[in-house]
C-alpha positions, -999 to 999 in steps of 0.1 A, spaced: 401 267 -110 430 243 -115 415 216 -97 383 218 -115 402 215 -144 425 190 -131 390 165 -117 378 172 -152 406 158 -171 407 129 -151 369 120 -155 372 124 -196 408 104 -193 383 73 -170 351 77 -193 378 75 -228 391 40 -210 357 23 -201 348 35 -236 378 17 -252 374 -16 -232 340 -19 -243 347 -16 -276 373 -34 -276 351 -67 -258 315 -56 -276 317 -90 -295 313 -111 -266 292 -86 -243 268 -84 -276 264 -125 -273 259 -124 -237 226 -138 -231 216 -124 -196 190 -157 -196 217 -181 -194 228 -169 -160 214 -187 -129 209 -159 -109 190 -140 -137 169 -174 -142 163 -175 -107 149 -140 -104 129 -140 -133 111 -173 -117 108 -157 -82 85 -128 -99 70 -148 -126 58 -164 -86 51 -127 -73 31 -121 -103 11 -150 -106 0 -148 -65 -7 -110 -69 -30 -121 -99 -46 -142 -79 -54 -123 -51 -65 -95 -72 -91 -120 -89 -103 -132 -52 -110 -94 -42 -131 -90 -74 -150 -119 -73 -179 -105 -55 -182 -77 -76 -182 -98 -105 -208 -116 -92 -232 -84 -83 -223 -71 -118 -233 -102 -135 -268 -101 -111 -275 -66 -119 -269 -73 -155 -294 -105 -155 -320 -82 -131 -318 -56 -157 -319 -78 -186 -351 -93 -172 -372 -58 -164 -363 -47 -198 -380 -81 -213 -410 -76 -187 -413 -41 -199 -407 -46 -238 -437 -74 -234 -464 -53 -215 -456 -23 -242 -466 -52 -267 -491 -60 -253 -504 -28 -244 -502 -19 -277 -518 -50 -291 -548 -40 -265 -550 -4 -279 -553 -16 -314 -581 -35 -306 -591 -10 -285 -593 18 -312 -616 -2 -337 -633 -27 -316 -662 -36 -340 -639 -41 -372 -634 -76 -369 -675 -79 -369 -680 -53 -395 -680 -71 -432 -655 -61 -455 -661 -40 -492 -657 -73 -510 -684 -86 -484 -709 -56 -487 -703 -54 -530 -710 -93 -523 -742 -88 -504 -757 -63 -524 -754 -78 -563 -768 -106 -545 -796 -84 -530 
């Protein structure tokens, strides 16, 4: 029970210290700019490097599926245009279909015509 008692006292008396010298030098570890040190610089560029090649490999693996995305999209693109023009067409032919003879049949003006003539 002492001991515990004795370890804890010491750790509050160590953490009351460290707290004290960084107050005491907060100023100056405030202005510390962690880019103006080399070997911060230098491992920043490293895997700015990493990044960059793991970028690139990633967009060499997808490149064929890119590729069969933007064919399946063209493919698709083009069967729905084929499609959309024999619907319009099919329903260009049913129109005609449905009254064949009204293009040869003479309109009410036409008939009223005819007859006042007649």
């Amino acid at each position: 029970m002492m001991i515990n008692l004795l370890i804890f006292a010491f750790g509050a008396i160590a953490l009351l210290i460290a707290f004290v010298i960084v107050l005491r030098h907060w100023k100056e570890l405030r202005m510390l700019n962690p880019l103006s040190i080399k070997e911060e610089q230098t491992r920043q560029k490293r895997e700015a490097v990493i990044r960059r090649r793991f970028e690139e490999r990633a967009a060499h693996r997808l490149e064929p599926f890119k590729r069969f995305a933007r064919r399946t999209k063209q493919t698709i693109t083009r069967s729905y245009e084929k499609t959309y023009e024999r619907l319009q067409n099919f329903e260009t032919f049913y129109r005609n279909m449905k009254s064949p003879f009204a293009v040869m049949a003479p309109t009410t003006r036409d008939r009223l015509k005819t007859l006042l003539d007649e």
